[in-house]
BADRENMAR-886948 format. One line per 8 residues: number of its first residue (from 1); their letters; for each residue x, y, z of N, C-alpha, C, CB. Coordinates in nm, 4 decimals, decimal comma. Glycine has a CB too. Layout:
N
NUM) a) X:Y:Z:X:Y:Z:X:Y:Z:X:Y:Z  ...
! end
This chain:
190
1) xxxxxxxx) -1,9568:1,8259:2,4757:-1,8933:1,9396:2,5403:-1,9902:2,0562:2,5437:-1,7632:1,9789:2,4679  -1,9675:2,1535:2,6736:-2,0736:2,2587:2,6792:-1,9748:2,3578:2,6584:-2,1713:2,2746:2,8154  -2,0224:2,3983:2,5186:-1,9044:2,5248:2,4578:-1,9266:2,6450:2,5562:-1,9404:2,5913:2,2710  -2,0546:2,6640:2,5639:-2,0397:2,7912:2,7083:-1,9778:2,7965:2,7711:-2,1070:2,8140:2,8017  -1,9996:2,6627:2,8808:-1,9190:2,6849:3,0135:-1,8088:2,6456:2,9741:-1,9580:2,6150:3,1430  -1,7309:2,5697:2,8484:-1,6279:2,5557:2,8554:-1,5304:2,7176:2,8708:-1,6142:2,4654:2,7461  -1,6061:2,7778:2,7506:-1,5319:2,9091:2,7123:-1,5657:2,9696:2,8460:-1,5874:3,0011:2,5662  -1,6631:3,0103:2,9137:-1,6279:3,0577:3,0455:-1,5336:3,0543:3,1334:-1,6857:3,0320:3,0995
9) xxxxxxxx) -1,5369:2,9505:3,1410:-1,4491:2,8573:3,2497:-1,2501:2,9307:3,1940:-1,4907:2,6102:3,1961  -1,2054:2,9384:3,0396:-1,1658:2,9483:2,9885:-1,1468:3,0956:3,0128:-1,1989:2,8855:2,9136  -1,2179:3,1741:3,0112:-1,1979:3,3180:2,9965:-1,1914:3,3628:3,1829:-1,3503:3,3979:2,8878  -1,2443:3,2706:3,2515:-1,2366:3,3306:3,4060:-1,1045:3,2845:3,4195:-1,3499:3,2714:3,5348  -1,0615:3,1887:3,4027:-0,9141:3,1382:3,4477:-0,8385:3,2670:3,3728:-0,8596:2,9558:3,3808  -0,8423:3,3116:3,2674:-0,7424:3,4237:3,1958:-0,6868:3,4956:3,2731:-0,7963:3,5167:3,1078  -0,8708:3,5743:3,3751:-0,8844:3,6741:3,4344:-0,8016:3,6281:3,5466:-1,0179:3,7183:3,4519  -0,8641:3,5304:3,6075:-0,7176:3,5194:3,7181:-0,5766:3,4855:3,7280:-0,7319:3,4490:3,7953
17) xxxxxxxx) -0,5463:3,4455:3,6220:-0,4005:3,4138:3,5967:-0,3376:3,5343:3,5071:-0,3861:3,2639:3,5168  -0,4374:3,6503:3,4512:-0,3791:3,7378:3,4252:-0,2983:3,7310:3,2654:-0,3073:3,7493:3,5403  -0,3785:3,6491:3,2180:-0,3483:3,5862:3,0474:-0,3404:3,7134:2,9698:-0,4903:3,4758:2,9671  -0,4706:3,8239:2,9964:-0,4845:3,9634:2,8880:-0,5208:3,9024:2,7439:-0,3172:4,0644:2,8698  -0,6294:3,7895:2,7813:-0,6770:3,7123:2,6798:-0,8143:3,6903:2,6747:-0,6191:3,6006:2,6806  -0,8870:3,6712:2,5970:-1,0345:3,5745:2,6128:-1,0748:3,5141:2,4786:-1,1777:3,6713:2,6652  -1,1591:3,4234:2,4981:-1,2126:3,3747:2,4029:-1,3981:3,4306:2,3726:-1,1824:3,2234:2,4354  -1,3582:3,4461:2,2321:-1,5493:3,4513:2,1885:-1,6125:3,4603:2,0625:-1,6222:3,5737:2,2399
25) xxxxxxxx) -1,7062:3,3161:2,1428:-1,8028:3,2483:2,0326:-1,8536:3,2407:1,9915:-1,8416:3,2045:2,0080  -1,9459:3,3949:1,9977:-1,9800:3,5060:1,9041:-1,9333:3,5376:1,7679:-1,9538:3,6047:1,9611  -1,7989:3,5432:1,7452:-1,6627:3,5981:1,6527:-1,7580:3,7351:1,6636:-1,6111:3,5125:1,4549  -1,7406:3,8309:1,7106:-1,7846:3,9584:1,7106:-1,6550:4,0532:1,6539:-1,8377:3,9942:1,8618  -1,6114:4,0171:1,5294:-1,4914:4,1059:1,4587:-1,5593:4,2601:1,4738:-1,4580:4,0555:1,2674  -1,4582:4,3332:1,4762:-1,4652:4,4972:1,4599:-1,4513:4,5297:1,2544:-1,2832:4,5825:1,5764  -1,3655:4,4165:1,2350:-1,3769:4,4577:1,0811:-1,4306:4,3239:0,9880:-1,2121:4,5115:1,0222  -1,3601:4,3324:0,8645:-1,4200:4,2610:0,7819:-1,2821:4,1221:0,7277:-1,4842:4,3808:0,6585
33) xxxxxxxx) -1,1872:4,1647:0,8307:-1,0339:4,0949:0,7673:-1,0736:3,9257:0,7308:-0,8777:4,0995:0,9184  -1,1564:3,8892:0,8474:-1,1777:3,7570:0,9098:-1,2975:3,6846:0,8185:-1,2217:3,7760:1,0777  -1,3348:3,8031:0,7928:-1,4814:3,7207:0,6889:-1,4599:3,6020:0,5813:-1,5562:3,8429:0,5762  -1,3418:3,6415:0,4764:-1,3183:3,5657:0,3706:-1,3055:3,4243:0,4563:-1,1868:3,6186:0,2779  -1,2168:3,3739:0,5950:-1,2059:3,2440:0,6282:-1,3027:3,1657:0,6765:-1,1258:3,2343:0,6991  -1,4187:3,2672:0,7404:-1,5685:3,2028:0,7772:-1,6001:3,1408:0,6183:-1,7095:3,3451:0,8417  -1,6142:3,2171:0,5701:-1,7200:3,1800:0,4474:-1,6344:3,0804:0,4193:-1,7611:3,2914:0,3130  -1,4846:3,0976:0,3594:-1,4452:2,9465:0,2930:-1,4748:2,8562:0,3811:-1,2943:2,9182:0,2544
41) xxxxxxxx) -1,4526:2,8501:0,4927:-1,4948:2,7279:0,6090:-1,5959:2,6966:0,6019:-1,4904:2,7456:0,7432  -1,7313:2,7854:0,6408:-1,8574:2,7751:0,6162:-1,8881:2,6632:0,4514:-1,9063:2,9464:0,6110  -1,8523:2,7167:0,3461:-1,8583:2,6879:0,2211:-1,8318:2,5216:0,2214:-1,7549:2,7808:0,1397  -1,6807:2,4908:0,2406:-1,6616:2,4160:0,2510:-1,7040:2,2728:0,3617:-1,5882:2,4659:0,2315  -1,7913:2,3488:0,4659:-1,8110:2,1982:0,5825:-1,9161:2,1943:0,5119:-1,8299:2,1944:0,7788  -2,0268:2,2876:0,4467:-2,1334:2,2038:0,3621:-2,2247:2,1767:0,4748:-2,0763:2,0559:0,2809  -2,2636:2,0319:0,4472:-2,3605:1,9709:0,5724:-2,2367:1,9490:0,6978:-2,4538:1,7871:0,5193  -2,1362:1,8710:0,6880:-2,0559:1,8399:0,7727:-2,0461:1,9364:0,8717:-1,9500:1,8115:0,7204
49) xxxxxxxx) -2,0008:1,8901:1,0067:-1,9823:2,0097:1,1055:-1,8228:2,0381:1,0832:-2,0261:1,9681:1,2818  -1,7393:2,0071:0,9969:-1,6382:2,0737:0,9932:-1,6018:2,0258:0,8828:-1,5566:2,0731:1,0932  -1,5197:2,1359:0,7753:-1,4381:2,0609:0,6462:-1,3001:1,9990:0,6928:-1,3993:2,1777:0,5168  -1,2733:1,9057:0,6147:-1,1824:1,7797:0,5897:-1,0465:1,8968:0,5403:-1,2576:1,6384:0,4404  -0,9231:1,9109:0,6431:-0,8138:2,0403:0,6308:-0,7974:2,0317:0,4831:-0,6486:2,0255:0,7214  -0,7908:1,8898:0,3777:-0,7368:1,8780:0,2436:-0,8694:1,9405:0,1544:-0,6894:1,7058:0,2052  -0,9749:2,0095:0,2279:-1,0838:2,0713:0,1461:-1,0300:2,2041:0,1108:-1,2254:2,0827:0,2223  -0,9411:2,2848:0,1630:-0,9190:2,4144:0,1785:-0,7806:2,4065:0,1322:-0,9470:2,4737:0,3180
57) xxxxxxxx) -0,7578:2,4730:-0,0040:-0,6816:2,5028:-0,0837:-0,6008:2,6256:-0,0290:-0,7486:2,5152:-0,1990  -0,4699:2,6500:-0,0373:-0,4157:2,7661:-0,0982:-0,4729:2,8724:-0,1608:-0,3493:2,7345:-0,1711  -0,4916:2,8165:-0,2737:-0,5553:2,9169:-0,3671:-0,7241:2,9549:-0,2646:-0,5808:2,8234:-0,5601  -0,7393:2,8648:-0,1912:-0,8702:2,9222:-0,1313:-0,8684:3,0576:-0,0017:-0,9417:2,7821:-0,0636  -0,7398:3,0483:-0,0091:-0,6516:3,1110:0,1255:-0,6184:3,2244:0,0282:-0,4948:3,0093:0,2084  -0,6450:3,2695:-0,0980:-0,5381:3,3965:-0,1604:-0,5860:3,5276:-0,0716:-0,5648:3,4356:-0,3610  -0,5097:3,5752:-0,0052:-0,5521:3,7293:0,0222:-0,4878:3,7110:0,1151:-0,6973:3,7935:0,0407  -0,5227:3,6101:0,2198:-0,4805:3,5643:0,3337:-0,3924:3,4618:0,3993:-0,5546:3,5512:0,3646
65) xxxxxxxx) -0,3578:3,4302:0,2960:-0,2138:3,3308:0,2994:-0,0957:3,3658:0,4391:-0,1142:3,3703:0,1281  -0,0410:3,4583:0,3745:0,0298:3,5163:0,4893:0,0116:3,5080:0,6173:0,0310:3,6186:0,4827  -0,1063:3,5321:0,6949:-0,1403:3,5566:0,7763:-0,2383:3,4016:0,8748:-0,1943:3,6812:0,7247  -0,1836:3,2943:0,7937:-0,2415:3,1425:0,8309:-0,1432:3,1438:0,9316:-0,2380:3,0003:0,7110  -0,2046:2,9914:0,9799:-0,1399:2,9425:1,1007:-0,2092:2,7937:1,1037:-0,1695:3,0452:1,2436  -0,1463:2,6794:1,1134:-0,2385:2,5855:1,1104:-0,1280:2,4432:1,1911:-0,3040:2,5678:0,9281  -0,2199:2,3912:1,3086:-0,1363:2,3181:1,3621:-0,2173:2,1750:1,3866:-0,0792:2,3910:1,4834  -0,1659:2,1105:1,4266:-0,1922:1,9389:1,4123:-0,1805:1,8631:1,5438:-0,0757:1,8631:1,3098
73) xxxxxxxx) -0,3416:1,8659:1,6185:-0,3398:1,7580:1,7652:-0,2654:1,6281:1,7258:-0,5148:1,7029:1,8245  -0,1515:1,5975:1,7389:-0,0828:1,4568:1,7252:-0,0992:1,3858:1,8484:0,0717:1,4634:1,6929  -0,1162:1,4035:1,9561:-0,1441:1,3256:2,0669:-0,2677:1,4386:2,1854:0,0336:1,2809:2,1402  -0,3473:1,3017:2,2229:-0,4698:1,3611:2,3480:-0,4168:1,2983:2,4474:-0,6482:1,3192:2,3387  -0,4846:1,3685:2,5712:-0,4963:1,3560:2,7292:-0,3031:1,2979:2,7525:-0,6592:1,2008:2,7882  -0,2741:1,3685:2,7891:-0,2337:1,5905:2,7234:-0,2312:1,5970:2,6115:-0,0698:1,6877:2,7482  -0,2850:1,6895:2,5667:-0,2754:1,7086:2,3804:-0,1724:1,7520:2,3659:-0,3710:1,8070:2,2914  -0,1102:1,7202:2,2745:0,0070:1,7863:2,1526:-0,0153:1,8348:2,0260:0,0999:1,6955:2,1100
81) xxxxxxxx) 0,0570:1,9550:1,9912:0,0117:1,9961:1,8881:0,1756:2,0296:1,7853:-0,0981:2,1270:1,9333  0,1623:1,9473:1,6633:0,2703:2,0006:1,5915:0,2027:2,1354:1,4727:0,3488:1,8549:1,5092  0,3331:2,2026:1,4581:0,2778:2,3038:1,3840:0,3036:2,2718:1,2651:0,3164:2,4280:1,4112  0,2123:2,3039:1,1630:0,2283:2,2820:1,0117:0,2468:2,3518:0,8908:0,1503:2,2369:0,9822  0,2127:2,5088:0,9777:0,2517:2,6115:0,8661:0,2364:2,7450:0,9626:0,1375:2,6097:0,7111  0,3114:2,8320:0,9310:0,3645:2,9234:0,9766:0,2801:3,0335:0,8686:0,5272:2,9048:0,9819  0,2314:3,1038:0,8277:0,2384:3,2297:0,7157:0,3488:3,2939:0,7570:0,1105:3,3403:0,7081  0,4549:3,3590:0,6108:0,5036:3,4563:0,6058:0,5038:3,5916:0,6450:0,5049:3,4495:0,5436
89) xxxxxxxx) 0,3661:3,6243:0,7186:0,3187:3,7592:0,8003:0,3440:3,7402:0,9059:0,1861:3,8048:0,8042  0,3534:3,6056:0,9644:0,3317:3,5778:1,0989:0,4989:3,5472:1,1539:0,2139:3,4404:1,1146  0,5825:3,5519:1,0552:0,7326:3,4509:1,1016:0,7676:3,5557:1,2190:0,8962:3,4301:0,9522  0,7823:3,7011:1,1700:0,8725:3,8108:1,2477:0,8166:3,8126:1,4064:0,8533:3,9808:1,1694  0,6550:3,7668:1,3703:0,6343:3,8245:1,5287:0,6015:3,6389:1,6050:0,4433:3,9788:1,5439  0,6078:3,5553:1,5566:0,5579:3,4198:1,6395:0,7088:3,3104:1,6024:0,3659:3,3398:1,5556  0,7603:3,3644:1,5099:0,8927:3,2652:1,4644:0,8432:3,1538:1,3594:0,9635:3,1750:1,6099  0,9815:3,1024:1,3198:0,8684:3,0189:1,2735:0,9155:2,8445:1,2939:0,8357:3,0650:1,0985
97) xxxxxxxx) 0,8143:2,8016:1,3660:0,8134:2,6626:1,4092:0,7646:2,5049:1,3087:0,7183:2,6816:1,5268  0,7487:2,5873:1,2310:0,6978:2,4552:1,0919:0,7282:2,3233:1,1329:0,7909:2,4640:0,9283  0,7038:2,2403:1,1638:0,7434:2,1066:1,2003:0,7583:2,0993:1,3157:0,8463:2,0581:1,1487  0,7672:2,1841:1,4050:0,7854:2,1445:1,5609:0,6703:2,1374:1,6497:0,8721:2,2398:1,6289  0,6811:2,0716:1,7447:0,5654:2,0812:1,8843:0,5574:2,2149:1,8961:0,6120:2,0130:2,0468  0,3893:2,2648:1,9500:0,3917:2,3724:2,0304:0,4611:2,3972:2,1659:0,2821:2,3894:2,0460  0,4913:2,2944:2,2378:0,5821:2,2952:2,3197:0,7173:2,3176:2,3308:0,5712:2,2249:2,3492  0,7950:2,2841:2,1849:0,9344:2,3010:2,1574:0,9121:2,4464:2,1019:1,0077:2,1834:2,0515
105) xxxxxxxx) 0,8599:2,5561:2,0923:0,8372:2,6495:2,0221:0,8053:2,7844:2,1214:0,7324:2,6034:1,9290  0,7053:2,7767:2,2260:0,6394:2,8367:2,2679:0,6426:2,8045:2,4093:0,5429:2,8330:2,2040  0,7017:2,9263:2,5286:0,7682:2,9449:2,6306:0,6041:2,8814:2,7224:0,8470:3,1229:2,6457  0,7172:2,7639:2,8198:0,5943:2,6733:2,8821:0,5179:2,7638:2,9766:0,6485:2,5331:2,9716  0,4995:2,8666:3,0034:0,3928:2,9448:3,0903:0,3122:3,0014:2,9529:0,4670:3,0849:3,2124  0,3285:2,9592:2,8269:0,2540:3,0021:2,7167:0,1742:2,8773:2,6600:0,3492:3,0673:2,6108  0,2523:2,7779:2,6797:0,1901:2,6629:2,6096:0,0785:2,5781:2,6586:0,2826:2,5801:2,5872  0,0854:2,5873:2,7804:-0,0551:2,5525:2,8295:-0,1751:2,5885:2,7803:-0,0698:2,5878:2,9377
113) xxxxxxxx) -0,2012:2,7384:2,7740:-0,3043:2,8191:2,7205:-0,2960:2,7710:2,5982:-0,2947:2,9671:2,7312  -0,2165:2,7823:2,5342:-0,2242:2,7841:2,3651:-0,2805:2,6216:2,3591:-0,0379:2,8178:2,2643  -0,2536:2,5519:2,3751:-0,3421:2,3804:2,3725:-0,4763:2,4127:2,4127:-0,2801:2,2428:2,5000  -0,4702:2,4279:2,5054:-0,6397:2,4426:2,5900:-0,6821:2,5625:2,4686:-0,6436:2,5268:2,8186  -0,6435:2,6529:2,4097:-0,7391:2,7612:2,3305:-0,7247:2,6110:2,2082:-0,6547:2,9787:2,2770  -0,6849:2,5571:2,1114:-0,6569:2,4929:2,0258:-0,7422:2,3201:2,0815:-0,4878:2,5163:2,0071  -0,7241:2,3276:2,1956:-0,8534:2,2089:2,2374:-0,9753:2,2406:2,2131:-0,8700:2,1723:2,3824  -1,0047:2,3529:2,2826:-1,1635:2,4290:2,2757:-1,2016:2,4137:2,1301:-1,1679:2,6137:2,3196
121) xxxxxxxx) -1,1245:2,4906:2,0293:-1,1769:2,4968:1,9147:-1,2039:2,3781:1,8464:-1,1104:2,5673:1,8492  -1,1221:2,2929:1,8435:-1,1577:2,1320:1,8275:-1,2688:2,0670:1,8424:-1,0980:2,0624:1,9011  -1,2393:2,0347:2,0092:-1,3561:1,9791:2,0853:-1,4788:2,0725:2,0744:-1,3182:1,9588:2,2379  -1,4781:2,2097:2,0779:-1,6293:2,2954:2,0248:-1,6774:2,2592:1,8980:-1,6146:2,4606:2,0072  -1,5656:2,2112:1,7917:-1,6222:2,2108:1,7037:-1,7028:2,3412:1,6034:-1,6779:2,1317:1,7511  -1,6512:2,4451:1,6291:-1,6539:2,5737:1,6162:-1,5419:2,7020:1,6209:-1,7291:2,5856:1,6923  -1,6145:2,7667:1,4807:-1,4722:2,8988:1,4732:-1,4912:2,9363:1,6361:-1,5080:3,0877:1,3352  -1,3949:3,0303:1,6618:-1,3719:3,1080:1,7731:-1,3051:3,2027:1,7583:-1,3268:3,0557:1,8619
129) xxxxxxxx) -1,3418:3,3084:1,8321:-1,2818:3,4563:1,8248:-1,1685:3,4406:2,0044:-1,4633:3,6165:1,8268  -1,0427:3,4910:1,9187:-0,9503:3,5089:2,0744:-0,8947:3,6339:2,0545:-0,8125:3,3904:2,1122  -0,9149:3,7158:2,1240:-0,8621:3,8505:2,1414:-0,7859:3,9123:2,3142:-1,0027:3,9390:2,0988  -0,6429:3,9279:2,2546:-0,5521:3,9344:2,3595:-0,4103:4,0019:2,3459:-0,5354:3,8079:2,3961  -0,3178:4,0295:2,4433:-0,2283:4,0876:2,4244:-0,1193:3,9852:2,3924:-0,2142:4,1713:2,5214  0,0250:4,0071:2,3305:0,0810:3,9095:2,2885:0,1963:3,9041:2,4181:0,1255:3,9274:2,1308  0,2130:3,7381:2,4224:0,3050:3,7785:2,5912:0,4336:3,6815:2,5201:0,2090:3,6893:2,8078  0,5034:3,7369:2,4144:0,6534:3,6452:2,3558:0,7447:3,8112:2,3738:0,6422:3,5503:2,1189
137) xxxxxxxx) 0,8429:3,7320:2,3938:0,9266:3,8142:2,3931:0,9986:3,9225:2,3568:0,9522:3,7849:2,3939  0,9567:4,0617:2,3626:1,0049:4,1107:2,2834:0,8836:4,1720:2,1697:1,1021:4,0176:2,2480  0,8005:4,1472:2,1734:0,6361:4,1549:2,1491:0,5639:4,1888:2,2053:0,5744:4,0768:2,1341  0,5965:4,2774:2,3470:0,5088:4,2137:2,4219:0,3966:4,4059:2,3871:0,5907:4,1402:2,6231  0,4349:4,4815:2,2663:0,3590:4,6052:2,2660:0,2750:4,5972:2,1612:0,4369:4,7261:2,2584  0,2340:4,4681:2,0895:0,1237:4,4123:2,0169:0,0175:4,3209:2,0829:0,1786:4,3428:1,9158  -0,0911:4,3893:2,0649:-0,2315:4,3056:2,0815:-0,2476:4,2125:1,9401:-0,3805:4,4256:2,0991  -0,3634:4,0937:1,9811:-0,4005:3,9640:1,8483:-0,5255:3,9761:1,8911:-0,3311:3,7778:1,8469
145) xxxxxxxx) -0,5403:3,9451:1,7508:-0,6802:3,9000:1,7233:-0,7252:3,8331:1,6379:-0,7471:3,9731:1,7111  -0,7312:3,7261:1,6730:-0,7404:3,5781:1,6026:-0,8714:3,5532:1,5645:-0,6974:3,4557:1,6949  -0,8810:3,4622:1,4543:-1,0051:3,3827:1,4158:-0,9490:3,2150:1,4199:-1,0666:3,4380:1,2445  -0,9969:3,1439:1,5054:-0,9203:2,9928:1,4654:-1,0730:2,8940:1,4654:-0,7712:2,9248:1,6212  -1,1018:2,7871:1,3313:-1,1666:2,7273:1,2712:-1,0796:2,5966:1,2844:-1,2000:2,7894:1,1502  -1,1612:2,4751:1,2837:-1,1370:2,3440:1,3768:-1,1313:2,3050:1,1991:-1,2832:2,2625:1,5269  -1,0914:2,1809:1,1914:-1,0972:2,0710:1,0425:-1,0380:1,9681:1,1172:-0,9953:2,1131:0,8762  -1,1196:1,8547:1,0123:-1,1396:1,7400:1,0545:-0,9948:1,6418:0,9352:-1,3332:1,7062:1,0348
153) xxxxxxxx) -0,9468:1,5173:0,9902:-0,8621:1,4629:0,8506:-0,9266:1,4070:0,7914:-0,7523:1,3804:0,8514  -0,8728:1,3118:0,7382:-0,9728:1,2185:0,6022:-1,0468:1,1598:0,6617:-0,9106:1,1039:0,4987  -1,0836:1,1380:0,7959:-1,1929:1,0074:0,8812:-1,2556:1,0863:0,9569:-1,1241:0,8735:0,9867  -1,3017:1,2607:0,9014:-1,3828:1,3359:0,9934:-1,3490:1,3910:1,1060:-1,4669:1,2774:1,0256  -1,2230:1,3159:1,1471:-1,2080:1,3761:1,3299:-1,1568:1,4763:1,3574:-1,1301:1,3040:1,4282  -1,1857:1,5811:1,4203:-1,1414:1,7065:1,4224:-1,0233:1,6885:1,4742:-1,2182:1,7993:1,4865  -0,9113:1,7657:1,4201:-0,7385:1,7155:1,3865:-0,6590:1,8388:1,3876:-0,7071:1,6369:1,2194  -0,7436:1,8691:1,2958:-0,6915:2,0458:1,2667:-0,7112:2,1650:1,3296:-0,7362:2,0976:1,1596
161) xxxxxxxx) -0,6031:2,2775:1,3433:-0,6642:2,4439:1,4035:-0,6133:2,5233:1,3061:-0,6040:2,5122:1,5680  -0,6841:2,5840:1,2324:-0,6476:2,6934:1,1415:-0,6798:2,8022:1,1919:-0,6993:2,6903:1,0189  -0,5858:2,9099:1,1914:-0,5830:3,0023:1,2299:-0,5530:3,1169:1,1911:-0,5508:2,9855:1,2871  -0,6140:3,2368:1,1368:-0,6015:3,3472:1,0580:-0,6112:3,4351:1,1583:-0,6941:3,3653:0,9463  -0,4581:3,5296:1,1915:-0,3856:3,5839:1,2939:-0,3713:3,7379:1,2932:-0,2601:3,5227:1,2920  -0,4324:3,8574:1,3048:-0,3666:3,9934:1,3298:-0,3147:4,0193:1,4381:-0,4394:4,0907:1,3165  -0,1710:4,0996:1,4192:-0,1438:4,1458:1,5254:-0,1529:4,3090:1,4983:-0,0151:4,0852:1,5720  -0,1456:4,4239:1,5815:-0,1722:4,5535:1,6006:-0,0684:4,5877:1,6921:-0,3087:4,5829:1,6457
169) xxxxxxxx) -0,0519:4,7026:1,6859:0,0400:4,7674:1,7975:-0,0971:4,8477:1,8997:0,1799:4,9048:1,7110  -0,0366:4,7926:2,0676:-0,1034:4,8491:2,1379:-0,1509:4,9405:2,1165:-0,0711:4,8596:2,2094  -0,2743:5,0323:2,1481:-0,2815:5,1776:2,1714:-0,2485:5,2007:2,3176:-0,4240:5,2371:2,1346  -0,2499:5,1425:2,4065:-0,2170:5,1837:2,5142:-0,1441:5,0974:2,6531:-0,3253:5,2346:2,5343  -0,0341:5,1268:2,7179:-0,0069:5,0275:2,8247:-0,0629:5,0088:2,9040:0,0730:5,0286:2,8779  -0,1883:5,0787:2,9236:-0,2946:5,1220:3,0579:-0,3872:4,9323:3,0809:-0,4592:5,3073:2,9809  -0,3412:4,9134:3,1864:-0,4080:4,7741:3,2348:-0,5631:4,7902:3,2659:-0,3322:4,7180:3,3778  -0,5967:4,9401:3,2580:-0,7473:4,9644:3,2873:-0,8028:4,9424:3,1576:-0,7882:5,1135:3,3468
177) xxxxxxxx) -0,7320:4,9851:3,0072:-0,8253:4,9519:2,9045:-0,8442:4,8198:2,9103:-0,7879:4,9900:2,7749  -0,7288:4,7546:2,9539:-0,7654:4,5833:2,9366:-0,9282:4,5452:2,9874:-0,6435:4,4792:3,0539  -0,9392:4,5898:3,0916:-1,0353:4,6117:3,1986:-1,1624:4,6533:3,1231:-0,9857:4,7231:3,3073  -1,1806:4,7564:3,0810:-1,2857:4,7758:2,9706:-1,2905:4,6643:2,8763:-1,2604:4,9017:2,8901  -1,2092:4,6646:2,7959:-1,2822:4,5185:2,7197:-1,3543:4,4531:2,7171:-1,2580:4,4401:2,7114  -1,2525:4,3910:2,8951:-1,3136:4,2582:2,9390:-1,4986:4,3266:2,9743:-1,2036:4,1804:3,1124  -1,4961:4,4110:3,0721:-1,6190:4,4406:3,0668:-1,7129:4,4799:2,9678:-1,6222:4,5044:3,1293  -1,6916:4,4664:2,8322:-1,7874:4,4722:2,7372:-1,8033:4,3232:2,6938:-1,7494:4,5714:2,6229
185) xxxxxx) -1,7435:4,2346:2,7532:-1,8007:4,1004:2,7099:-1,9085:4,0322:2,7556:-1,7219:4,0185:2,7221  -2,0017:3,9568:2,6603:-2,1566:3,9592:2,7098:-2,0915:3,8138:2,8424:-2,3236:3,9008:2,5360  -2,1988:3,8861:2,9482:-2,2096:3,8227:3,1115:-2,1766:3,6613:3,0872:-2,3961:3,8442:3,1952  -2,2467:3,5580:2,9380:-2,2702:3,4443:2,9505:-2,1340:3,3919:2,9334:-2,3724:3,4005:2,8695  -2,0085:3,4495:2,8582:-1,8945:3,3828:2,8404:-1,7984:3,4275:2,9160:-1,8569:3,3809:2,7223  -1,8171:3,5422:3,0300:-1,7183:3,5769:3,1309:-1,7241:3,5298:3,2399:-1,7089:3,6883:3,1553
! end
């Protein structure tokens, strides 16, 4: 897979379908929230290009527990994804779907995207930065900003999406800041 043009390809469709999303594979965080899950990830794949999901403890998650998200490709070409854990930070604003398909969970003009962002990271084989506005119901005056890291099951194959989730309250309804953003993203992934 060509993680570039995939994520391109990925972030131009946003722009035209009007997602108020992108992906980037950079992880160019503004703060430091996201760091602790690189490094345990990092730590843990070792040589491997990704750690094995049963490498990453709870206790390896303390600070950030709350704020997990971790779901399970159960079927390809169409992928399915069941969800496997919810954090307690995350119930009020995403619900909480523990055991269910992303599809039984997540309104189908949403679920498309959400597979294809949760494919990418997989098939890239790489963390990824997604930064976007939240489009659920009732939510819709919080921006995210995600970190999601791929893991493999006991036979290596990338299986897993872990995902360590902020949400923020907009600063603004203005569709032009959206617009800025997007234009500060480097030329190769837009």
């Amino acid at each position: 897979m060509n993680v570039a043009a995939t994520v391109k390809a990925l972030n131009q469709r946003a722009v035209t379908e009007k997602w108020f999303h992108y992906c980037d594979p950079t992880l160019a965080f503004t703060d430091h929230f996201y760091d602790h899950l690189l490094e345990v990830w990092r730590a843990k794949a070792g040589e491997r290009p990704m750690p094995q999901r049963s490498a990453i403890t709870p206790r390896d998650l303390k600070g950030i527990l709350p704020n997990i998200i971790l779901a399970e490709r159960t079927e390809r070409n169409p992928s399915r994804y069941r969800v496997r854990l919810v954090g307690t930070g995350l119930t009020d604003i995403v619900g909480n779907g523990t055991g269910k398909m992303i599809d039984e969970v997540v309104p189908p003009d949403l679920a498309a995207r959400w597979v294809e962002c949760c494919d990418l990271v997989l098939d890239g084989g790489q963390p990824m930065r997604f930064l976007g506005r939240v489009h659920l119901q009732g939510r819709e005056y919080l921006d995210a900003e995600n970190l999601f890291v791929p893991l493999a099951n006991g036979n290596d194959e990338p299986t897993f999406v872990m995902g360590l989730c902020r949400y923020t309250q907009r600063r603004t309804q203005d569709e032009q800041s959206w617009e800025n953003q997007i234009a500060s993203i480097p030329g190769a992934i837009l």
